[in-house]
Phi, psi and omega in degrees: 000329190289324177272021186267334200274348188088155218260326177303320179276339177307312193282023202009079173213148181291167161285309193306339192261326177323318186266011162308295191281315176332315198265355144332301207080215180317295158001294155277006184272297168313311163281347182282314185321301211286346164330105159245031172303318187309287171341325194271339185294316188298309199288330168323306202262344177280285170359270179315329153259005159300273087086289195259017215229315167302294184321294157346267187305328169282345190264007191052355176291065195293304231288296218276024132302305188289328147332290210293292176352296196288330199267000181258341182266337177292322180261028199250313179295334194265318188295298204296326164312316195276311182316283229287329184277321166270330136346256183342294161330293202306323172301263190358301176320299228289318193300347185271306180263345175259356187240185161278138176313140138096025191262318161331077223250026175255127191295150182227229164311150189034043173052051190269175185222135154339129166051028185214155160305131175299341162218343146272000172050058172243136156314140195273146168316319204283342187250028182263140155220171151341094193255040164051037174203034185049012160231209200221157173216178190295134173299148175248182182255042107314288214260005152293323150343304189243035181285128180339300167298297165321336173267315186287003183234008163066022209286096139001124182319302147016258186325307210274351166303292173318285206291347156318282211294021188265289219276008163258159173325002145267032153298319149335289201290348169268318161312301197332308212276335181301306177265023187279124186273333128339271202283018177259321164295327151285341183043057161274136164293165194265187219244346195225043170315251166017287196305303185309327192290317164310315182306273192340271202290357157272302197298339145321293210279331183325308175298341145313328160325277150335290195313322182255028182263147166288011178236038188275020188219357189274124164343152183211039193313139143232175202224131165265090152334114177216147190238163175032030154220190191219153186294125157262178194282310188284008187248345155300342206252306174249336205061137169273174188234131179307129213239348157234179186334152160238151161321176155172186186191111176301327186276149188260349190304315199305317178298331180271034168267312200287333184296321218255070178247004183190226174269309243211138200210132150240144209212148185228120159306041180271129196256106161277161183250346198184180196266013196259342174241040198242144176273211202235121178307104202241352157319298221285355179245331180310122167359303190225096207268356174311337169260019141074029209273173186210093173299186177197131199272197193298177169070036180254162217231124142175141205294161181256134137281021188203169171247350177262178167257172145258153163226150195208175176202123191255103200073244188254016197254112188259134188250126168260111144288139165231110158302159182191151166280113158246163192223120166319164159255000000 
């Protein structure tokens, strides 16, 4: 039902003001990043039961102390998650738009660095250019811009920022709110409305890419990785729908990587069939192209092909495969 509503109506954000924002540019991308209300609604709301958790307590009222008590550490635990995630975000931005690739020296997944080898944490050939003084220096987000792919997909600086900065650790601040299920029932709006639309609308153009490859008609599996959680019975049944971008991965090493993070792992196999139900090859702007990713945008639908997972279990970890389908919005 969440893909009948459209990516604007999903975000709870009107259109008039989303294309409001739109006509920023760069800009708004910037200003949403650096918006700390969310951040101040938590602490509003940490307050106001810290507040009852005293009343509590002068009133002796031990039960509803314990009560409040527990609701003050939980969201006392989710603001310091959100700070540090928006922190990040904003570093993330800024390293995007003000430095050169591979300039970073700060570590992320597997103890990795941007735009640099996964082992020698050297900046990568592929992130090099010309600096018109007979050597070379780090890309900047012009010359992903006006990178061969980025021109033959028509993309906007906008679009190659955004789907940039989606393949760094700011990727959180746009999923978390996307699958919050909550705040879609509240008709809160997500916090990177802008950021979500760009993301959205490069990878769409992105599949030209694909259209024009010789292998746009060739199978293709990619593979999704999820750790600690487990196949309910109505998504074998019916399948479901991914409600922010999904991940994906040719490589399967990657996956099981991301995957073998707890007891229990489901890996989603999807076979694609053509680049029209395939996602969008996103190495050549990525953070980290060593994962081989293959986005899929928000809203994608997808169906199982079996009614069983297979299962095999490797060390203390059990992996449930699933075939799958996707369908696009």
């Amino acid at each position: 039902e969440h893909s009948t509503l459209g990516l604007a109506g999903y975000m709870c954000c009107s259109s008039a003001h989303l294309h409001a924002q739109l006509a920023l540019g760069v800009q708004a991308i910037v200003d949403e990043v650096k918006d700390r209300s969310t951040l101040d609604q938590v602490h509003r709301r940490l307050a106001t039961l810290e507040a009852e958790v005293q009343e509590a307590m002068t009133a002796r009222d031990m039960s509803k102390v314990v009560t409040k008590g527990k609701q003050v550490e939980e969201m006392s635990k989710a603001a310091k998650e959100l700070e540090v995630e928006m922190d990040s975000t904003q570093d993330c931005l800024e390293y995007l738009l003000y430095a050169q690739a591979g300039s970073s020296h700060k570590l992320f997944q597997n103890n990795w660095k941007m735009d640099c080898d996964p082992e020698s944490k050297t900046v990568l050939a592929s992130r090099l250019v010309d600096d018109g003084d007979g050597g070379q220096r780090g890309m900047m987000l012009r010359d992903f811009h006006a990178h061969p792919t980025s021109v033959m997909c028509n993309l906007s600086l906008e679009e190659v920022l955004a789907a940039r900065l989606y393949t760094t650790k700011a990727f959180m601040r746009i999923n978390k709110p996307l699958r919050d299920v909550t705040r879609k029932e509240n008709s809160e709006p997500v916090p990177l409305p802008v950021t979500t639309y760009h993301v959205n609308e490069a990878v769409k153009k992105l599949r030209t890419l694909s259209a024009k490859s010789d292998q746009k008609n060739t199978p293709l599996d990619l593979y999704r990785g999820m750790s600690n959680v487990a196949l309910e019975d109505g998504f074998m049944r019916e399948g479901g729908t991914e409600l922010a971008p999904m991940s994906t991965t040719e490589n399967l090493g990657i996956a099981l990587k991301y995957s073998a993070r707890g007891n229990s792992a489901v890996l989603l196999r999807v076979r694609s069939k053509n680049f029209m139900d395939r996602g969008s090859e996103l190495g050549w702007l990525s953070a980290f192209p060593h994962e081989k990713e293959f986005l899929y945008p928000p809203i994608t639908y997808l169906r199982p092909l079996v009614t069983k997972p297979e299962t095999f279990i490797i060390g203390k970890a059990t992996f449930h495969i699933v075939d799958v389908e996707a369908q696009m919005p």
